[in-house]
C-alpha positions, 0 to 999 in steps of 0.5 A: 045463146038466145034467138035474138043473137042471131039476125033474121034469115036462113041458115046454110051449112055446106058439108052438112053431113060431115065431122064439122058440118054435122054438130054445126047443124046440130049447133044452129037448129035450135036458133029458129031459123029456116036450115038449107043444109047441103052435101055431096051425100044424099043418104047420111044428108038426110038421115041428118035432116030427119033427125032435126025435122024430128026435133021440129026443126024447119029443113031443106037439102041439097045433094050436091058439088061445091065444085059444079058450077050451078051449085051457088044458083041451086041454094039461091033457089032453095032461099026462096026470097030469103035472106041469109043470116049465116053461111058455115061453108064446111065442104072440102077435100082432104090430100087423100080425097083427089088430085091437086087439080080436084082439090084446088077446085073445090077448096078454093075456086068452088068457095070462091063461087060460092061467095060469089053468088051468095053474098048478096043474099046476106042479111045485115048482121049476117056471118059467112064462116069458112073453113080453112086449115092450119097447113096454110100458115105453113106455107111460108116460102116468098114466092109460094105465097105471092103465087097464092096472092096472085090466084086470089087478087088476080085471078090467075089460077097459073100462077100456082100451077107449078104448085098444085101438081101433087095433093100434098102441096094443093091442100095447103095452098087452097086454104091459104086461098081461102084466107086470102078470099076472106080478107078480100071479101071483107068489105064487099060483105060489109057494104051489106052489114055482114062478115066474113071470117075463116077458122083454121083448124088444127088435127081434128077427130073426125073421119077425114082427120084420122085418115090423113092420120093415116096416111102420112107418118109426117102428120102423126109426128106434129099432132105429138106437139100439140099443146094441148096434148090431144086432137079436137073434136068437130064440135070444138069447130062448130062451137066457135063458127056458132060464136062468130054467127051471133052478134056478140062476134059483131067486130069480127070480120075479115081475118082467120082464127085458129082453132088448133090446141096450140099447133102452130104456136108450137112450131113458132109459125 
């Protein structure tokens, strides 16, 4: 992919410093294009921005949480009049990083903030790529899933109160939510000629995959039915959210695309 497959602006990658983040970054700085990349890490944030600075890439950072509310102005900020080309939002937290209450937060409501202060400054033929995960196609109870409809539709964060008690139930029902968000958002970022669409990875080698691994005996058993046998690599993630930001993904907008070896096809869902 060459420089005029992607539009003009700047580039955001949120989690910059993370297992998908990095070889997103990694990915989009040779497109010639200004980097804005964020994450909760100051310290392996900038080592990052200066490796690619190195390697003449133009680079800002922001050390920060998607869950403050202030974070959406701050990268507004740091756009200094520019428009956004692509937005690779990567941030997030596993079961095994905080309480449901801190997960809901941050996966869905700080991404719904996010958007919120950003899609304005898309640039026309610009792509948000969000991450959600395959452990909302798993949440397949009736009333689970109109609860979720109605925190995204409604705006009624009580509606999954009774749900989001324990991580384990959090987790899935915030990237459920962040479906949900990118087929809502669909047209207001196509008012602006851009997309939106979300990718659902399946058991990926990174640092927080492996300690999910870990930590539940029920995770180890289903990555054993993977179809392809083994888990994947961040840049399997990073290759397709590259894909979706360039123009030959023009028609993509508004839905999830899974990125799992097969994981959900195996378990029929």
């Amino acid at each position: 992919m060459n420089e005029a497959d992607h539009p003009q602006g700047a580039i955001i990658i949120t989690g910059a410093a993370g297992g998908m983040g990095k070889p997103a970054a990694l990915r989009m700085a040779d497109r010639a294009r200004p980097l804005i990349l964020s994450d909760v890490s100051a310290e392996k944030l900038e080592v990052l921005a200066s490796d690619l600075r190195a390697q003449g890439a133009r680079v800002a950072t922001l050390t920060g949480d998607i869950a403050d509310a202030r974070f959406p102005e701050r990268l507004v900020e740091l756009l200094e009049g520019q428009s956004i080309s692509a937005l690779i939002h990567t941030a997030g937290l596993s079961p095994t990083m905080g309480d449901g209450q801190r997960i809901l937060d941050v996966n869905y409501f700080g991404t719904e903030r996010l958007l919120d202060g950003l899609a304005a400054r898309m640039a026309p033929g610009g792509c948000a790529v969000l991450i959600s995960s395959i452990s909302g196609y798993m949440i397949t109870q009736p009333t689970m899933i109109a609860a979720v409809r109605a925190m995204v539709h409604e705006d009624r964060r009580d509606a999954v109160a009774a749900y989001t008690q324990t991580p384990q139930m959090a987790y899935p029902i915030s990237k459920l939510g962040v479906m949900l968000l990118v087929a809502r958002e669909a047209n207001r970022f196509g008012a602006k000629g851009a997309r939106i669409v979300s990718i659902a990875p399946g058991y990926i080698d990174t640092e927080m995959g492996r300690a999910e691994a870990s930590a539940s005996e029920q995770m180890r058993a289903m990555m054993e039915r993977v179809s392809l046998g083994r888990m994947g690599a961040g840049d399997e993630i990073a290759a397709v959210a590259e894909f979706l930001c360039t123009r030959a993904a023009s028609y993509v907008t508004g839905c999830d695309i899974k990125v799992d070896g097969g994981a959900i096809a195996e378990l029929g869902l």
